[in-house]
ROMILO-133956 format. One line per field, with one value per residue (C-alpha): residue number from 1; residue in one letter; x, y, z. Coordinates in pm, whole numbers, plus 32768, in hexadecimal, padded with zeros to 4 digits. Layout:
% ROMILO-133956
n = (NUM;...) .
res = (A;...) .
u = (X;...) .
v = (Y;...) .
w = (Z;...) .
END
This chain:
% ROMILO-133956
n = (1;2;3;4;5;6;7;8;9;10;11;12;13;14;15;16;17;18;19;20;21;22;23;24;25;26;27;28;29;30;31;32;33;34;35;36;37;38;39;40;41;42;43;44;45;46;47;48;49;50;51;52;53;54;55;56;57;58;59;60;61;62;63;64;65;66;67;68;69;70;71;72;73;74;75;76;77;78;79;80;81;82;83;84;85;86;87;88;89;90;91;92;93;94;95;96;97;98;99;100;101;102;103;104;105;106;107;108;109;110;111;112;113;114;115;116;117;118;119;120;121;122;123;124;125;126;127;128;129;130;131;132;133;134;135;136;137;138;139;140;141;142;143;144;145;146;147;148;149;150;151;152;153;154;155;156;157;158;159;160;161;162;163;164;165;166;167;168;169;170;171;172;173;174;175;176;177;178;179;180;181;182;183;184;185;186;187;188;189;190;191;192;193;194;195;196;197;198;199;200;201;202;203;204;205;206;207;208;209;210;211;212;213;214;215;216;217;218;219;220;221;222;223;224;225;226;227;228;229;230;231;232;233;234;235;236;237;238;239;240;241;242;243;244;245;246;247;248;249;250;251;252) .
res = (X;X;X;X;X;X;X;X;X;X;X;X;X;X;X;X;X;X;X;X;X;X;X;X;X;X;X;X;X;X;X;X;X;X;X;X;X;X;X;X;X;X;X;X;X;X;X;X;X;X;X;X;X;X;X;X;X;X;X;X;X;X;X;X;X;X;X;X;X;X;X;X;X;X;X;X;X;X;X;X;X;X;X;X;X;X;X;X;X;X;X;X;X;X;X;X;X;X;X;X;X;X;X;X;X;X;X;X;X;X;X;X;X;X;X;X;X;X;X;X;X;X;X;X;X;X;X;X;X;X;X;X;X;X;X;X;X;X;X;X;X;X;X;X;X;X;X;X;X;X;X;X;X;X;X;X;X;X;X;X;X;X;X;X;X;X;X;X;X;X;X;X;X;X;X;X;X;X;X;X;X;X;X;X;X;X;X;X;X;X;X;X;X;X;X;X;X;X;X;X;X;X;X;X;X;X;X;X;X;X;X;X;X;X;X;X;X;X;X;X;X;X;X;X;X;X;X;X;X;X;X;X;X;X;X;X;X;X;X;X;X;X;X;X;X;X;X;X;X;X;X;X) .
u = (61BB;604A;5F97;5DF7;5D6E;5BEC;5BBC;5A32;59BC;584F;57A3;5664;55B0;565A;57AD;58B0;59DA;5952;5A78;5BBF;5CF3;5DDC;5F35;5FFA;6149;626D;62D3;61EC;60B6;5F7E;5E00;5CE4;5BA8;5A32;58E7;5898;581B;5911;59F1;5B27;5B5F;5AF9;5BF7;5D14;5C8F;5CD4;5DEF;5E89;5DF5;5CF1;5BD9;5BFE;5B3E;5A56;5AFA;5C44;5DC6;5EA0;6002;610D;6252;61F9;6183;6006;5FA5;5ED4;5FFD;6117;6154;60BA;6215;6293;6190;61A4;62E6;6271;6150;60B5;5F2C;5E7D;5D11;5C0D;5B8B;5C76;5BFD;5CDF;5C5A;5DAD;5E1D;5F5F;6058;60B2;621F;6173;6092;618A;626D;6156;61D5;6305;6240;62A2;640F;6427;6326;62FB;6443;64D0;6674;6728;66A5;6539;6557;6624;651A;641E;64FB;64D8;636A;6327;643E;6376;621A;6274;6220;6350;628A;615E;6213;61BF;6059;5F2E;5E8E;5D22;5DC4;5E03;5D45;5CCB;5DA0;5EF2;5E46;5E64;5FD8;603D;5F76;602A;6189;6147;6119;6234;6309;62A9;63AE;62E9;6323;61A7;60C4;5F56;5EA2;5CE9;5CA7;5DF2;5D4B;5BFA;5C2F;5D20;5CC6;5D4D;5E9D;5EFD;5E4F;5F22;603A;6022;601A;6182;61F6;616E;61DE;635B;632F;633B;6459;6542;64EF;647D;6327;6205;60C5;5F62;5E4D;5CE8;5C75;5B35;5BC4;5C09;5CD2;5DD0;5DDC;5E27;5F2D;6008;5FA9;6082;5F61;5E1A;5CFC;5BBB;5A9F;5905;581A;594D;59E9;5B4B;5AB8;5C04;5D4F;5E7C;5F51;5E76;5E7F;5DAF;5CAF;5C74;5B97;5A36;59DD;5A6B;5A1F;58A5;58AE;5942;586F;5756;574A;57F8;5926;59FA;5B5B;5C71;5DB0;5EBB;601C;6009;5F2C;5DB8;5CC4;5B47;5A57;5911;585F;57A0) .
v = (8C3A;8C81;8B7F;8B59;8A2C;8A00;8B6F;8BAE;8D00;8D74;8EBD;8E68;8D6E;8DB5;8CC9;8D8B;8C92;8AED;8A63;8B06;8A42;8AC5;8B07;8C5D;8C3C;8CF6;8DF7;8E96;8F00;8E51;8EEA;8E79;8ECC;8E6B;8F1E;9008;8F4F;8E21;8E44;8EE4;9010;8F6D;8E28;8F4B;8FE9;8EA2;8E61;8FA5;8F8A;9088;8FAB;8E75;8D0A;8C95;8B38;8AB6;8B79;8C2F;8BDD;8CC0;8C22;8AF4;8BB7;8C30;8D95;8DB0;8D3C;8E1C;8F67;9098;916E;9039;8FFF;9142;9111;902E;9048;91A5;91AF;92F6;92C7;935C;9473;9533;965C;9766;983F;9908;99EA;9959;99A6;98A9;9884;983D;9726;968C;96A2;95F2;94B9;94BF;94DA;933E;93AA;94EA;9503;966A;96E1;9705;966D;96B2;9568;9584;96CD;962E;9530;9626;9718;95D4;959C;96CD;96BB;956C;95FF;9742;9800;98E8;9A20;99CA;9964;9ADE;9AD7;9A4F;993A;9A07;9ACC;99AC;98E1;9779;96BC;97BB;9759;95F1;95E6;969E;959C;948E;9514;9523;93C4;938A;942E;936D;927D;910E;8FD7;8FDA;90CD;90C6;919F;91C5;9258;9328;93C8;946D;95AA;95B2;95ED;94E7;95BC;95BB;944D;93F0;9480;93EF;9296;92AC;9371;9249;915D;91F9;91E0;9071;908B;9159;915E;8FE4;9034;8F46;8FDF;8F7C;905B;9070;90CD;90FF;9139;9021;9073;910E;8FA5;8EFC;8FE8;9015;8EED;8DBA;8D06;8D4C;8CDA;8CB7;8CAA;8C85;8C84;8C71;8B72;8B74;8A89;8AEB;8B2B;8B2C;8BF7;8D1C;8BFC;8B11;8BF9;8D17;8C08;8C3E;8AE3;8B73;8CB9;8C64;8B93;8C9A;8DD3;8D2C;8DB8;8D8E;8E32;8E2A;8DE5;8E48;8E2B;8F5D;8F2B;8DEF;8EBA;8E6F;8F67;8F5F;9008;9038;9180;9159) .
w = (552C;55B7;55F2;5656;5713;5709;5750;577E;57C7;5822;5844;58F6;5831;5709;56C8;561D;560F;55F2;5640;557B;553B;545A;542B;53BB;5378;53A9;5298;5168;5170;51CF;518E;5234;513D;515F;5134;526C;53B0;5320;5473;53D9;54F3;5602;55B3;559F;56D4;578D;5701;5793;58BA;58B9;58CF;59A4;5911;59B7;5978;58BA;58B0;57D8;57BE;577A;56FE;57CB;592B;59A8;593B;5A72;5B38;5A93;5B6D;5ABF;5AB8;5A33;5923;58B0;585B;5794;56E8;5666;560E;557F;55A6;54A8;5571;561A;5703;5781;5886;58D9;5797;5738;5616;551D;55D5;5741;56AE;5605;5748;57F7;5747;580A;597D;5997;597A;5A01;5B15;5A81;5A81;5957;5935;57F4;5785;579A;56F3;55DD;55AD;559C;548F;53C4;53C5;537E;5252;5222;51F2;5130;526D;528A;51F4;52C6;5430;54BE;5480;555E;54FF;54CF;53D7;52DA;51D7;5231;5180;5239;5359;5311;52AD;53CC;54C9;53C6;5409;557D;557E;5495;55A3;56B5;55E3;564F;5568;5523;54D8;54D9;540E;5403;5292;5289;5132;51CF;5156;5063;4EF1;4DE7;4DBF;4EF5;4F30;4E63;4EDF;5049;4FE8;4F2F;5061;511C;5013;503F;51E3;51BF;50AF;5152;52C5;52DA;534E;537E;5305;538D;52CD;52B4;515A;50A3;4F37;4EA6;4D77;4E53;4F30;4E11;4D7C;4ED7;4F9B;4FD7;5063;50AA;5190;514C;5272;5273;5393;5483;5416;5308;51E6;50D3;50E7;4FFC;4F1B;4E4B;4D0D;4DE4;4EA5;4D77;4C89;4C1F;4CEB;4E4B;4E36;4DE7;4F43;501A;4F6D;4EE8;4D91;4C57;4C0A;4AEF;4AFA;49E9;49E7;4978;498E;4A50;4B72;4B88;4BC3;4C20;4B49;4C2D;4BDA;4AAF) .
END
């Protein structure tokens, strides 16, 4: 379980987290949505410790984030941020490798090399594991930096708008291969995500934020009702339901 404690967070004048309590629980997948500006990175930024509060703690499974050691934590907890730079030209195999640097220290055993045969397996990378990363589409780029974290092989993983990118196939696609993480590996899953039709189809719960500050959460039933939604977006949005699975209908 993560857990957030009055987390406030300002750059400059401008306050970014007001005070953040909020539970995520062990198992499924959680999304964090909200109009942009709302908070959503930066609370998953602190939360894996790349951005420190300026007041208030995280909890990990009961201990301090900002107290846990950092080979230790990244043992635990994986976190792909939305922009991801590469100055060295790497192959798909050697970024996805990098997920193993907490175990391995950069040498490779059996076992890292196992765990990375699988992410790539995972990701439907096999055919693409030779190539460098400037070579392939956005959204190849984005599974591969997926299946890196997925073979780091933490409990949780954090994950900044894992669908920038990716077209609606393969959108669609990486939520059911993140859907079947938690399934069959027993992942926890902490994402960012603007769309919310694919929230509410592949979330177990999701969180809602505005102006810094978590005003909704609850299973997609609860949050994914004309009344909410108009108080974290501030327009009207149709909601229907299909097969027991709302969707949002925003864009005429």
């Amino acid at each position: 379980m993560i857990e957030t404690r009055d987390l406030r967070k300002s750059y400059g004048t401008s306050l970014v987290l007001d005070g953040v309590s909020v539970t995520l629980p062990r198992g499924g997948i959680t999304t964090i949505i909200g109009a942009n500006g709302a908070g959503k990175s930066t609370l998953l930024s602190v939360i894996s410790r790349l951005l420190s509060p300026d007041s208030g703690t995280a909890l990990m499974d009961g201990e301090d984030i900002f107290r846990i050691n950092g080979p230790e934590l990244a043992k635990k907890l994986a976190v792909l941020r939305q922009e991801n730079h590469l100055t060295a030209r790497l192959t798909v195999r050697e970024l996805v490798s990098f997920g193993r640097y907490p175990h391995s220290k950069g040498r490779l055993s059996d076992a890292d090399r196992a765990a990375v045969a699988h992410a790539l397996l995972w990701l439907d990378l096999n055919d693409l594991q030779d190539r460098f990363l400037d070579q392939l589409s956005g959204g190849q780029r984005q599974r591969a930096f997926v299946a890196m974290v997925l073979a780091q092989e933490t409990d949780y993983i954090l994950l900044d708008e894992p669908l920038n990118n990716l077209d609606m196939k393969n959108a669609r696609a990486m939520m059911l291969i993140l859907r079947e993480a938690v399934r069959e590996l027993q992942k926890t899953v902490v994402m960012v995500l603007h769309d919310i039709n694919f929230a509410s189809v592949h979330s177990d719960r999701i969180i809602a934020m505005k102006a810094g500050k978590v005003i909704h959460s609850g299973g997609p039933d609860e949050i994914v009702a004309p009344a909410i939604l108009r108080e974290i977006y501030d327009m009207d949005i149709e909601v229907r339901e299909i097969e027991n699975r709302r969707f949002a209908f925003y864009y005429g």
